[in-house]
KELUMBA-510835 format. One record per atom (N, C-alpha, C): residue in three letters; y, z, x. Coordinates in steps of 0.1 Angstrom, whole numbers, padded with zeros to 4 digits, always signed. Atoms other than C-alpha are relative to their C-alpha. Example, Ala and Ser with C-alpha at 12.3 -4.5 7.8 and 13.67 -1.06 7.14 Angstrom:
<pts>
ALA-0012+0000+0009 ALA-0045+0078+0123 ALA+0012+0000+0009 SER-0011+0000-0009 SER-0011+0071+0137 SER+0011+0008-0008 
</pts>
This chain:
<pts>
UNK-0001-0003+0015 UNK+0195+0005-0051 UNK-0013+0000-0007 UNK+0014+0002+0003 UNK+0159-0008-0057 UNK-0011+0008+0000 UNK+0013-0005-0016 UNK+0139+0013-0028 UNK-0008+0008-0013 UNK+0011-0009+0009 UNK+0126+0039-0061 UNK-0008-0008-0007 UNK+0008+0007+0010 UNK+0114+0014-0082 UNK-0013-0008+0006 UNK+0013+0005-0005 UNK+0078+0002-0075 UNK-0003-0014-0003 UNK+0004+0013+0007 UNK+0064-0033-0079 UNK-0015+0001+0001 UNK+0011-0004+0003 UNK+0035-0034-0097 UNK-0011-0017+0003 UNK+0013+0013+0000 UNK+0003-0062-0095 UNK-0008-0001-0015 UNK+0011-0005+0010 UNK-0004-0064-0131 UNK-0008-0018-0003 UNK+0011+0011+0008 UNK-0036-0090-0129 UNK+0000-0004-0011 UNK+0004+0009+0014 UNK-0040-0095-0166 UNK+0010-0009+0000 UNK-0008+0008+0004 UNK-0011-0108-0169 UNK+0005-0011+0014 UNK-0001+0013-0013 UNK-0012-0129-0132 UNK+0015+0006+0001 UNK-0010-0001-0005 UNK+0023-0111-0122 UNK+0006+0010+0004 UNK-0006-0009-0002 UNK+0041-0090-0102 UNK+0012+0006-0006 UNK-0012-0004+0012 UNK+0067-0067-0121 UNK+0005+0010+0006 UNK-0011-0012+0000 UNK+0093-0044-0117 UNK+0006+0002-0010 UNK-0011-0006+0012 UNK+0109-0026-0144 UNK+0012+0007+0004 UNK-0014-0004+0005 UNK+0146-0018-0147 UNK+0007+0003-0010 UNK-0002-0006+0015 UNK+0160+0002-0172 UNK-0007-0008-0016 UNK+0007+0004+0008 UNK+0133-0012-0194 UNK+0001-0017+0001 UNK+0001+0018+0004 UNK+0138-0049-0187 UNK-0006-0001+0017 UNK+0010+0007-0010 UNK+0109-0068-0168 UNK+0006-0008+0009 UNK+0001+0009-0015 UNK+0112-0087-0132 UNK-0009-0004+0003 UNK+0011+0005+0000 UNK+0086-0112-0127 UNK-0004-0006+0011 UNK+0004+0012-0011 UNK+0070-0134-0100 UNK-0016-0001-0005 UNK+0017+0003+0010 UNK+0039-0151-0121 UNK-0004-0008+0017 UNK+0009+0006-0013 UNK+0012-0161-0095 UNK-0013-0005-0004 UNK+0011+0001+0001 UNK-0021-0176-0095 UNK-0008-0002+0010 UNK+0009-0005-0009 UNK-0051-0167-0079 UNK-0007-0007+0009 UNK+0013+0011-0008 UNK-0072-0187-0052 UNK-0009+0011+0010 UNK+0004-0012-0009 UNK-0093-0161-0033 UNK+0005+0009+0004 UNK-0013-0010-0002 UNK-0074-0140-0013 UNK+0010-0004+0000 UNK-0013+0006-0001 UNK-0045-0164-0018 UNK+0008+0002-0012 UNK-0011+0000+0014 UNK-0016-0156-0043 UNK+0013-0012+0005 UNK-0011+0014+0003 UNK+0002-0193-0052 UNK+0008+0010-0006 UNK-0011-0006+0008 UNK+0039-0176-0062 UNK+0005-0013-0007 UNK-0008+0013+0009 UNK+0050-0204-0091 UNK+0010+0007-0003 UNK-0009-0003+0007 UNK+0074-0185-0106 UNK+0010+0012+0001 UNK-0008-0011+0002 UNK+0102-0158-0103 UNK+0016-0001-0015 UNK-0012-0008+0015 UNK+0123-0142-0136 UNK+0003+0010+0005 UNK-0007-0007-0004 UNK+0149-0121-0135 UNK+0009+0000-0014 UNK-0009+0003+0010 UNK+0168-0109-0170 UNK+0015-0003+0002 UNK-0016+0007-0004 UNK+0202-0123-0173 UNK+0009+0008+0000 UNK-0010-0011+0004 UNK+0219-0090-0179 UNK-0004+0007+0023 UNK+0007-0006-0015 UNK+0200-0083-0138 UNK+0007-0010+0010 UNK+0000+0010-0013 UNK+0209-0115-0120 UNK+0014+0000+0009 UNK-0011+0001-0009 UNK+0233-0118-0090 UNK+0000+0017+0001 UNK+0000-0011-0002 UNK+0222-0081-0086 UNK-0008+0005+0010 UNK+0008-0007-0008 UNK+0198-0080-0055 UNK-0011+0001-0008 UNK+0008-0002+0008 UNK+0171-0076-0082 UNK-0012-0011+0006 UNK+0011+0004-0004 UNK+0152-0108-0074 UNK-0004-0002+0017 UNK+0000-0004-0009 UNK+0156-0102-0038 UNK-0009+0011+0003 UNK+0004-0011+0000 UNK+0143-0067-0040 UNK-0019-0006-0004 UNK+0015+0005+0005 UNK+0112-0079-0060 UNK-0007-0010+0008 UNK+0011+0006-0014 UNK+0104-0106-0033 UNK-0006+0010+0011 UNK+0001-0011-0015 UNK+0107-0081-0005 UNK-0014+0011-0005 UNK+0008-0013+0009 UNK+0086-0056-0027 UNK-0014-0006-0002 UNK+0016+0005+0000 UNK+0058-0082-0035 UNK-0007-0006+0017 UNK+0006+0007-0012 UNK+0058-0093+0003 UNK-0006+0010+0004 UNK+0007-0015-0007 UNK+0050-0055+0014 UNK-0014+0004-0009 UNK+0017+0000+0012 UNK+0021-0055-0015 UNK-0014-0005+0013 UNK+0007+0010-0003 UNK+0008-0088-0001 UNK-0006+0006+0017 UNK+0005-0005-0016 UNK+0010-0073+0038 UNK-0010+0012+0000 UNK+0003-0016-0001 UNK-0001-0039+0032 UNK-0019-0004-0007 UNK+0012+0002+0007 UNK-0033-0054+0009 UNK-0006-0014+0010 UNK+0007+0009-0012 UNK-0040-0081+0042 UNK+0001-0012-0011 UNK-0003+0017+0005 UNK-0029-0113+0020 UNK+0005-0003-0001 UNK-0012+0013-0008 UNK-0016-0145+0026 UNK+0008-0004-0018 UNK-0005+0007+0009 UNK+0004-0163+0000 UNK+0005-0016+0001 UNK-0001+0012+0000 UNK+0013-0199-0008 UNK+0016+0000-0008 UNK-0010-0002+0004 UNK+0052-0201-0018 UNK+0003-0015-0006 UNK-0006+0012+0011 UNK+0054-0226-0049 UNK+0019+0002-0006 UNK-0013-0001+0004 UNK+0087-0210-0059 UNK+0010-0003+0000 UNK-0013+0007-0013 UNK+0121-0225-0050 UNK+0006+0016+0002 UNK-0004-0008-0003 UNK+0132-0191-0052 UNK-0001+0010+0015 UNK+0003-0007-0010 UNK+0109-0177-0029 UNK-0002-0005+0012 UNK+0000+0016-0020 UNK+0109-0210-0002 UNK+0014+0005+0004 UNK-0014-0008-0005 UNK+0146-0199-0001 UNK+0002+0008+0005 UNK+0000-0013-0006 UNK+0139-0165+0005 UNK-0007+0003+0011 UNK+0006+0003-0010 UNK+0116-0177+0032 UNK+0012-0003+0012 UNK-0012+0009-0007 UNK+0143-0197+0048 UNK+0010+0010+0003 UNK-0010-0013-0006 UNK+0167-0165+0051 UNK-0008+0011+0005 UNK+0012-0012-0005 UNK+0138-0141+0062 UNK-0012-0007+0006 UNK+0012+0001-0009 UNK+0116-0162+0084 UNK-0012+0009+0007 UNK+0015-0011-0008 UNK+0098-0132+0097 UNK-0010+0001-0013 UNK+0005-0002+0009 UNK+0080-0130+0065 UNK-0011-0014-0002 UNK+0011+0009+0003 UNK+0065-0165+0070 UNK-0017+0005+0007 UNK+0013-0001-0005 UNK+0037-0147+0086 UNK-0014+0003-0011 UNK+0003-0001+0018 UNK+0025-0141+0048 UNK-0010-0010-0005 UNK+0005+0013+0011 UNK+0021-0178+0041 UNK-0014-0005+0010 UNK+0011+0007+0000 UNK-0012-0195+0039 UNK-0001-0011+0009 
</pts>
């Protein structure tokens, strides 16, 4: 349902985003080298229980792979999402 929608890297604002019919999807990060710490994932309340923050993990892990960096998973959302998709721990820091 997701696959067209892109996730973006918007630096200034330290987060990855997806837009859906005009409402933001987040995963705020901070920077260590080539290391993106994920602290945070948002998801509007009118989105959730919709695959949405699923989509947006999966979407920032293919960023992170495709651009050769690791990540550190502060999130509880995204340690969870680790935990059902172990192949992706190859990611973490």
């Amino acid at each position: 349902m997701y696959e067209q929608i892109p996730v973006i890297n918007n630096e200034a604002e330290r987060s990855f985003e997806m837009v859906i019919d005009g409402k933001l999807a987040i995963i705020d990060y901070k920077k260590r080298g080539e290391k993106y710490l994920l602290v945070h994932t948002e998801v509007p309340k009118e989105w959730q229980g919709h695959g949405v923050a699923a989509a947006l993990v999966e979407k920032t892990f293919h960023y992170l792979e495709d651009h050769h960096l690791k990540m550190v998973p502060h999130c509880t959302y995204i340690q969870g999402y680790l935990k059902k998709h172990p192949d992706w721990n190859r990611l973490v820091a």
